[in-house]
Backbone as numpy.savetxt, mean C-alpha at the origin, in Angstrom:
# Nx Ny Nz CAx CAy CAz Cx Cy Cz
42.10 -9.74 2.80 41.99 -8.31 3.05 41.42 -7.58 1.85
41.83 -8.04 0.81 41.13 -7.34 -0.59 40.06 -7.34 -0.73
39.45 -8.71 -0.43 37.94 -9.01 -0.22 37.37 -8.24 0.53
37.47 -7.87 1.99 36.93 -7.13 2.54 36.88 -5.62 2.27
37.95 -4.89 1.47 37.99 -3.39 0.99 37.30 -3.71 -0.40
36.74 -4.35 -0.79 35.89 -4.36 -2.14 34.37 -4.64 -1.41
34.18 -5.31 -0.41 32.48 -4.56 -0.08 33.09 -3.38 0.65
33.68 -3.13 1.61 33.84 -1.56 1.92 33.16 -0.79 1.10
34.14 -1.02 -0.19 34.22 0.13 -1.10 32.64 0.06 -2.19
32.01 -1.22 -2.22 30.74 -1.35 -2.91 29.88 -0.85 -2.06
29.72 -0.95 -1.01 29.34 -0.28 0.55 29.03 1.09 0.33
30.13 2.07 0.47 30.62 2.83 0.15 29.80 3.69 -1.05
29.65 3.17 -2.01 29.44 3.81 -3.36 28.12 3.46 -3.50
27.06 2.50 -2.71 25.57 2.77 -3.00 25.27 3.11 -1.68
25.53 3.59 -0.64 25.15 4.19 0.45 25.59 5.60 0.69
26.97 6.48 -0.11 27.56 7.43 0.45 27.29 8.13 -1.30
26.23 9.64 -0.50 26.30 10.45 -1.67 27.56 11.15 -2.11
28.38 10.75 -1.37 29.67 11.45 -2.15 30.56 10.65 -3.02
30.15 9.59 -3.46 30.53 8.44 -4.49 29.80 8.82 -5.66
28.64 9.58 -5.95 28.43 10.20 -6.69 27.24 9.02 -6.82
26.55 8.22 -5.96 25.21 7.39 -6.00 24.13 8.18 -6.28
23.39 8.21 -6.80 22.02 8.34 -6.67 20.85 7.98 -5.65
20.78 8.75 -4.21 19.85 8.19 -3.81 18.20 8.34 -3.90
17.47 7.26 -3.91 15.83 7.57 -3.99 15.64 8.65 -2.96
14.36 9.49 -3.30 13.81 10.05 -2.67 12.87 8.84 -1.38
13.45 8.08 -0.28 12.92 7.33 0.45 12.34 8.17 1.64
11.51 8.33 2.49 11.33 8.58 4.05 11.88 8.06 5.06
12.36 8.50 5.50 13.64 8.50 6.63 12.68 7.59 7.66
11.45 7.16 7.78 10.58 6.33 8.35 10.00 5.42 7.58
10.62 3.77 7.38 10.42 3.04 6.13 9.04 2.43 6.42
8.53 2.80 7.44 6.85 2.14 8.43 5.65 3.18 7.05
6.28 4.15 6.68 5.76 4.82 5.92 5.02 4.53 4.90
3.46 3.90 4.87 3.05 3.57 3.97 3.63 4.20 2.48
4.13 3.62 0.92 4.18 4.21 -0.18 2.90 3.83 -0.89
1.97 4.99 -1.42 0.42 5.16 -1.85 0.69 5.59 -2.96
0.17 4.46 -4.11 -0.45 5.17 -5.25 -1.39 6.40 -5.66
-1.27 6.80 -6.70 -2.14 8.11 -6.53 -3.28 7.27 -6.85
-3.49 6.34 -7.22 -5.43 5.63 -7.34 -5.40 5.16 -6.10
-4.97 5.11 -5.02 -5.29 3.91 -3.86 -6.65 4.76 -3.17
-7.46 4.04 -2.78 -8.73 4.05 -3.00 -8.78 3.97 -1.58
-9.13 5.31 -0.76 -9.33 5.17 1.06 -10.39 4.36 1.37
-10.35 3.66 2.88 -10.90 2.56 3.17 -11.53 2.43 4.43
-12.59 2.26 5.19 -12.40 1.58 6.39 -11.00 0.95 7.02
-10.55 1.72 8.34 -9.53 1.33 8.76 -8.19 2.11 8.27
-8.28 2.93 7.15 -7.07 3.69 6.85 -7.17 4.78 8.07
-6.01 5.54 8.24 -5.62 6.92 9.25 -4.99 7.64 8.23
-5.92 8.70 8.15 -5.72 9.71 7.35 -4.76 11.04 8.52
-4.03 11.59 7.97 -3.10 12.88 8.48 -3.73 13.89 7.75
-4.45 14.92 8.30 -4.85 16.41 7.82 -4.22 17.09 8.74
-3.85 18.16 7.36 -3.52 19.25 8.46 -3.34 20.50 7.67
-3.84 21.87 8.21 -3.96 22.83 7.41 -2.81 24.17 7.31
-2.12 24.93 6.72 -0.84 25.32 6.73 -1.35 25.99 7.61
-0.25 26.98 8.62 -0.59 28.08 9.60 -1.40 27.82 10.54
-2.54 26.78 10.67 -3.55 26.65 11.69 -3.43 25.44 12.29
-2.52 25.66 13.56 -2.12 24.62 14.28 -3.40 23.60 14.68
-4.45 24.45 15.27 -5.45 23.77 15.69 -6.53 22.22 14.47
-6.08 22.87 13.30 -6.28 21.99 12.27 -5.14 20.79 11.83
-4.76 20.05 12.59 -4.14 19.21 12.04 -4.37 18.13 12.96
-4.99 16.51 12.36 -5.13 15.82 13.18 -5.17 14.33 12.50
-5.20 13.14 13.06 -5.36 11.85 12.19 -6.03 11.32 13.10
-7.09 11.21 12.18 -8.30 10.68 11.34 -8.50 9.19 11.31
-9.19 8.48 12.00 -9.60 6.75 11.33 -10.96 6.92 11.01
-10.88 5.98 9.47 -11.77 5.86 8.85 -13.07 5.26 9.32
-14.22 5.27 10.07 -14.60 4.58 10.12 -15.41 3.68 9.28
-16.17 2.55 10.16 -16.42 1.46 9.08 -17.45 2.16 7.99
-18.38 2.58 8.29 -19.02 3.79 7.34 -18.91 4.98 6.37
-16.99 4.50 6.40 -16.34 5.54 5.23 -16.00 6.93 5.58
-16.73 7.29 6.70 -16.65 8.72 7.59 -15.70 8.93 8.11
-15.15 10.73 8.59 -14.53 10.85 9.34 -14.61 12.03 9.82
-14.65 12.67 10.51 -14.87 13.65 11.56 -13.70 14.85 11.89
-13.78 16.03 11.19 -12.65 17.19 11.16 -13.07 18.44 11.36
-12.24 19.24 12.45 -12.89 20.38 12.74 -13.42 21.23 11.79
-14.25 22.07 12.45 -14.80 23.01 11.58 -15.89 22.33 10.31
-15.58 21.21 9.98 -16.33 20.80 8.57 -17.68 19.83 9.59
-17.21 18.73 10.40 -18.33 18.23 11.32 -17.57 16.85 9.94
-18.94 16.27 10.32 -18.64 14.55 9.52 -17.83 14.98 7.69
-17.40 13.84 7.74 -16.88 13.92 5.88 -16.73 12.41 5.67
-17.51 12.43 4.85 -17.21 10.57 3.78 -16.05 11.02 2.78
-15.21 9.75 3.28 -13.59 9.58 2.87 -13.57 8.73 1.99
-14.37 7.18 2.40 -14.56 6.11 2.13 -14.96 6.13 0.43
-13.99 5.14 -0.36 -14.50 4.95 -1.78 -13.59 6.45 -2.87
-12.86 7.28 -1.87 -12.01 8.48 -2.69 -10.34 8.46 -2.40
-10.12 8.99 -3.75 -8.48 9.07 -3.25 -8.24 10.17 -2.44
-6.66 9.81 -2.03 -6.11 11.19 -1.63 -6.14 12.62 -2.10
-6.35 12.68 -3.17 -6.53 13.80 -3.98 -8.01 14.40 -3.90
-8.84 13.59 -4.31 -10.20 14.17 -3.86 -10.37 14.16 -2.54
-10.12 13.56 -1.21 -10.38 14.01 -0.35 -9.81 15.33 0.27
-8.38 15.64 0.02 -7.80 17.19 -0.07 -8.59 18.04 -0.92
-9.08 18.17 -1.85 -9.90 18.55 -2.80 -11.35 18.88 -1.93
-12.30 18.05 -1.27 -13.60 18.10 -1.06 -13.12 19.10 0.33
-11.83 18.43 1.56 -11.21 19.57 2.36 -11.36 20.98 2.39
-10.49 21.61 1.25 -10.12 22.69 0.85 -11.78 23.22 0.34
-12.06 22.73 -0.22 -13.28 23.28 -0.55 -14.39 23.47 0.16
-14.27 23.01 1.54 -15.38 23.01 2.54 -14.52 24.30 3.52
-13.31 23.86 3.61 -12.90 24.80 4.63 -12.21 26.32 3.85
-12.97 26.71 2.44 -12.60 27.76 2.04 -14.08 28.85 2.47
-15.37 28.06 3.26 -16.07 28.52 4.15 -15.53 29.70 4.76
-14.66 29.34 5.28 -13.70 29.96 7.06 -12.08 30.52 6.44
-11.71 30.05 5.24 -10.36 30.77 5.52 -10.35 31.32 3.77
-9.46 32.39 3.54 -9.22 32.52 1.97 -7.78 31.24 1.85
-8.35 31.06 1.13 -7.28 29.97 0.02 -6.68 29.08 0.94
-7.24 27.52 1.34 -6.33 27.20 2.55 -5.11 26.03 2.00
-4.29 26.03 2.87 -3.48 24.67 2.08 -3.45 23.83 2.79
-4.43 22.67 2.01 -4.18 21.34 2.71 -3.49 20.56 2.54
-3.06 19.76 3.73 -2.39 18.51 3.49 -2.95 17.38 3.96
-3.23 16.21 3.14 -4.04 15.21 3.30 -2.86 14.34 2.84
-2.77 12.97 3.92 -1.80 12.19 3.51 -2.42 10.70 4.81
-1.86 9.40 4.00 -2.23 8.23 4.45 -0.95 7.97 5.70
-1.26 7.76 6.34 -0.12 7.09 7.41 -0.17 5.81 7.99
-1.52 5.02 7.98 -1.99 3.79 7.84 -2.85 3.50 7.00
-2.42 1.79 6.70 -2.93 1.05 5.86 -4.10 0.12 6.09
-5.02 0.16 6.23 -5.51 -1.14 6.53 -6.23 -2.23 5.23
-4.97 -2.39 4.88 -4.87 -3.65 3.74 -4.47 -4.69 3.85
-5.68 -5.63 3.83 -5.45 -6.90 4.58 -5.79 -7.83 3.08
-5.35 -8.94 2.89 -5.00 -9.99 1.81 -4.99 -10.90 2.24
-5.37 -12.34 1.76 -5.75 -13.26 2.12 -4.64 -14.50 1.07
-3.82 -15.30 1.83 -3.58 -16.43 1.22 -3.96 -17.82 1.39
-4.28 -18.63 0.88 -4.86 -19.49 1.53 -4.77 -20.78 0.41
-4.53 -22.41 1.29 -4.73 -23.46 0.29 -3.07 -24.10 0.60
-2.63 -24.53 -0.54 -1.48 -25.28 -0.46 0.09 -24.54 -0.11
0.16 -23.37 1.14 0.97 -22.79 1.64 1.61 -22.90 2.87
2.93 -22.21 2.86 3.46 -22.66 4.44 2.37 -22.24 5.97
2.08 -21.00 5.37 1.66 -20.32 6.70 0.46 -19.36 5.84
-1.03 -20.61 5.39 -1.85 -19.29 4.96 -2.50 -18.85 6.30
-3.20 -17.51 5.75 -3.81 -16.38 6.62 -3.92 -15.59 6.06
-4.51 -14.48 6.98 -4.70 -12.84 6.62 -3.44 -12.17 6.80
-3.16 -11.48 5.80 -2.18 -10.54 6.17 -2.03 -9.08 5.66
-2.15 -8.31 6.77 -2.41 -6.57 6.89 -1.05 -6.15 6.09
-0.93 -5.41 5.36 0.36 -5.06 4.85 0.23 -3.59 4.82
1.51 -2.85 4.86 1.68 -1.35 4.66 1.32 -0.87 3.47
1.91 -1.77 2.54 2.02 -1.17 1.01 1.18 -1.89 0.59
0.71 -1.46 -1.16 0.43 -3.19 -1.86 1.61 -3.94 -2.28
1.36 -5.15 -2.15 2.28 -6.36 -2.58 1.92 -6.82 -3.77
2.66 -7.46 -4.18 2.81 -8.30 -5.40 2.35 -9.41 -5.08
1.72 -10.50 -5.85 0.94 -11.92 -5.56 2.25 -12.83 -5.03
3.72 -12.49 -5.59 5.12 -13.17 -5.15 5.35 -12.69 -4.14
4.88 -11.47 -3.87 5.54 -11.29 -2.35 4.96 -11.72 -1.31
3.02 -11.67 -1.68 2.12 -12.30 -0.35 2.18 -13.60 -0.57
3.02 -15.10 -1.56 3.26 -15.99 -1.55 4.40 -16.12 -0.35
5.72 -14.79 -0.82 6.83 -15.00 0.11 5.96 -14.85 1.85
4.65 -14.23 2.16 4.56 -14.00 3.27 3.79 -15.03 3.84
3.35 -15.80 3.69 2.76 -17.07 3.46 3.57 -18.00 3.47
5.01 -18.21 3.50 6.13 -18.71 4.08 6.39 -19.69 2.47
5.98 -19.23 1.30 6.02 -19.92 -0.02 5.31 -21.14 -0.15
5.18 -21.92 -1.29 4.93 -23.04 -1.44 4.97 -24.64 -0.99
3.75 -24.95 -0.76 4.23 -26.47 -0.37 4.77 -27.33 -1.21
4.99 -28.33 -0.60 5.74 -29.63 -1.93 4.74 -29.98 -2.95
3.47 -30.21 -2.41 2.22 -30.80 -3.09 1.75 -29.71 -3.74
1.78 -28.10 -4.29 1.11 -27.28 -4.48 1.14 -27.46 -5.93
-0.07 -27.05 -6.79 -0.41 -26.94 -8.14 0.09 -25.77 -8.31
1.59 -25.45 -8.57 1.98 -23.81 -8.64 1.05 -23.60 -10.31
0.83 -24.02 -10.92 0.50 -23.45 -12.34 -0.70 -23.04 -12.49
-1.47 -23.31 -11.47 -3.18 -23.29 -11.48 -3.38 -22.57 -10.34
-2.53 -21.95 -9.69 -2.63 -20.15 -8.48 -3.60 -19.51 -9.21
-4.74 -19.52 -8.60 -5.74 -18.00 -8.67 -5.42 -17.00 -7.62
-6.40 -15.76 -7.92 -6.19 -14.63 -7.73 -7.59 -14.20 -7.57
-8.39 -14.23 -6.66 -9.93 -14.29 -6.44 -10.06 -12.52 -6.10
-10.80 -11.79 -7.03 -10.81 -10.30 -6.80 -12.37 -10.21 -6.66
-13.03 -9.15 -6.19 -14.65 -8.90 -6.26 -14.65 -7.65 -7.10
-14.72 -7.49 -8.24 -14.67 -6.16 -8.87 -16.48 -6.06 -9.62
-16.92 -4.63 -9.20 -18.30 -4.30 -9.50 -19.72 -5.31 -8.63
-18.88 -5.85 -7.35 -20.09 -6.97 -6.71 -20.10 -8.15 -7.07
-19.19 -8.60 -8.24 -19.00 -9.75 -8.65 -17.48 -10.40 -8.32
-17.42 -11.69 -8.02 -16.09 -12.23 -7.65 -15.16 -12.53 -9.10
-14.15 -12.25 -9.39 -13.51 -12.82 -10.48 -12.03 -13.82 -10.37
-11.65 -14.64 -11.24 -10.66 -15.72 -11.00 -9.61 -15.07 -11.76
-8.30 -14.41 -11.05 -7.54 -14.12 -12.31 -6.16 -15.14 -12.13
-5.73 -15.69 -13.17 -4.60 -17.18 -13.48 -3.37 -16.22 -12.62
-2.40 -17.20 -12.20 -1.39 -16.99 -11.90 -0.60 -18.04 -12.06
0.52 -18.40 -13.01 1.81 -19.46 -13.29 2.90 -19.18 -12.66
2.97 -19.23 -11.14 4.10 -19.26 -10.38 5.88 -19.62 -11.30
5.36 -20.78 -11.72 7.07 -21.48 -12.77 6.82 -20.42 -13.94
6.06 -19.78 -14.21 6.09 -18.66 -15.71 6.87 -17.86 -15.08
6.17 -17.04 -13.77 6.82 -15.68 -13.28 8.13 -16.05 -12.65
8.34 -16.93 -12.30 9.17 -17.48 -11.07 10.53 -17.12 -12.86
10.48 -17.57 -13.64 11.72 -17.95 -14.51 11.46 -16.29 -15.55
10.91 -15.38 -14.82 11.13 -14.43 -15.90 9.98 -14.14 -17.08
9.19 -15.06 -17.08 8.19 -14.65 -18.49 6.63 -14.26 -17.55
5.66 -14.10 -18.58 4.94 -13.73 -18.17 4.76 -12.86 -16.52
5.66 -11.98 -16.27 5.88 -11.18 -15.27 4.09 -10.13 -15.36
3.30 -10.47 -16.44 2.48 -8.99 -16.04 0.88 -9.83 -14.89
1.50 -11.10 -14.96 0.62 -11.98 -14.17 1.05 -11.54 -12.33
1.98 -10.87 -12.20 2.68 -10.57 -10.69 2.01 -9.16 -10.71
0.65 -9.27 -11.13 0.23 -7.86 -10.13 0.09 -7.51 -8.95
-0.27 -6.18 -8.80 -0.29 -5.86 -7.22 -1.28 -6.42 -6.45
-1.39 -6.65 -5.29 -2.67 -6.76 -5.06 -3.88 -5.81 -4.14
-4.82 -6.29 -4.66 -5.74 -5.19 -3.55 -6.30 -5.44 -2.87
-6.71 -4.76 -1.73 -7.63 -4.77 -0.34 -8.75 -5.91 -0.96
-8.56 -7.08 -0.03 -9.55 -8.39 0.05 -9.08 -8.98 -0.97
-8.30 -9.10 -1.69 -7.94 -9.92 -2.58 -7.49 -11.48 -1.86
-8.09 -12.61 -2.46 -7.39 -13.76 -1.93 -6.57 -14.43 -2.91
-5.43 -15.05 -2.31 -4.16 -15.84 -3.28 -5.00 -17.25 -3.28
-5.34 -18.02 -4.21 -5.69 -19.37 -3.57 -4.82 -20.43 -4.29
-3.91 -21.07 -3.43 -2.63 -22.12 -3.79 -3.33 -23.62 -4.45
-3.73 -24.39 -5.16 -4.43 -25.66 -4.83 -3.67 -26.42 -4.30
């Protein structure tokens, strides 16, 4: 019985703000993509606009493959290759045309960030994710390591400036705590490759 009133009570004290917990500022909808302020809009993202007071202005948006997207009053807008911030930014500034001072809200609600694992894994493939992941977590989604896998010799195949690059990954480094700055995030088209 003690056992069980000690998770109660651990229960209790990181779930109930009246234990005096601290909770994160989370969204009550955990489907909720969380976006860096650099995340870089894409083909395939769904953008949410919407303008304060003017019901008729609020709508979501898919990117199309041409980076475009299509919002009243403005006609076409290239999204593609800008953050969230500049695209609220280029918004407001087109639609200060038609209104004094407008307030926009520009926000991501889909992701279309897809990652690639592939090589000596349980279950490689593509995989679309909400957020970015960590190279350990799109290993965990990939159903982890095989028996035969070269964990020490994991690349990290990125295309940065039109060119492809190899970046190292030591699974037994990160796995035991060291070299943790090798568990970066990853980004749109990035492939894991296991040998």
């Amino acid at each position: 019985m003690k056992k069980g009133f000690l998770v109660l009570a651990l229960t209790a004290r990181f779930t109930c703000p009246a234990f005096g917990a601290s909770t994160p500022d989370v969204p009550a909808d955990s489907s909720v993509p969380v976006v860096p302020s650099d995340y870089v809009v894409d083909a395939g993202d769904v953008l949410e606009i919407s303008v304060w007071k003017e019901d008729g202005l609020t709508k979501q948006a898919l990117v199309r493959p041409d980076g475009g997207i299509t919002f009243p009053l403005i006609g076409d807008l290239q999204v593609g290759g800008q953050t969230i911030h500049q695209i609220r930014s280029e918004i407001t500034r087109k639609l200060g045309e038609y209104f004094a001072e407008p307030e926009v809200s520009v926000s991501l609600v889909n992701l279309n960030h897809k990652i690639y694992v592939i090589g000596r894994v349980n279950k490689p493939g593509e995989f679309v994710t909400p957020n970015r992941v960590s190279v350990m977590q799109a290993l965990s989604m990939a159903g982890g390591l095989t028996p035969f896998a070269d964990d020490d010799a994991i690349k990290i195949i990125r295309r940065i400036g039109g060119k492809e690059v190899a970046l190292p990954f030591d699974y037994d480094a990160v796995a035991s705590g060291k070299s943790l700055e090798q568990n970066i995030l990853l980004q749109r088209g990035d492939v894991v490759v296991v040998p």
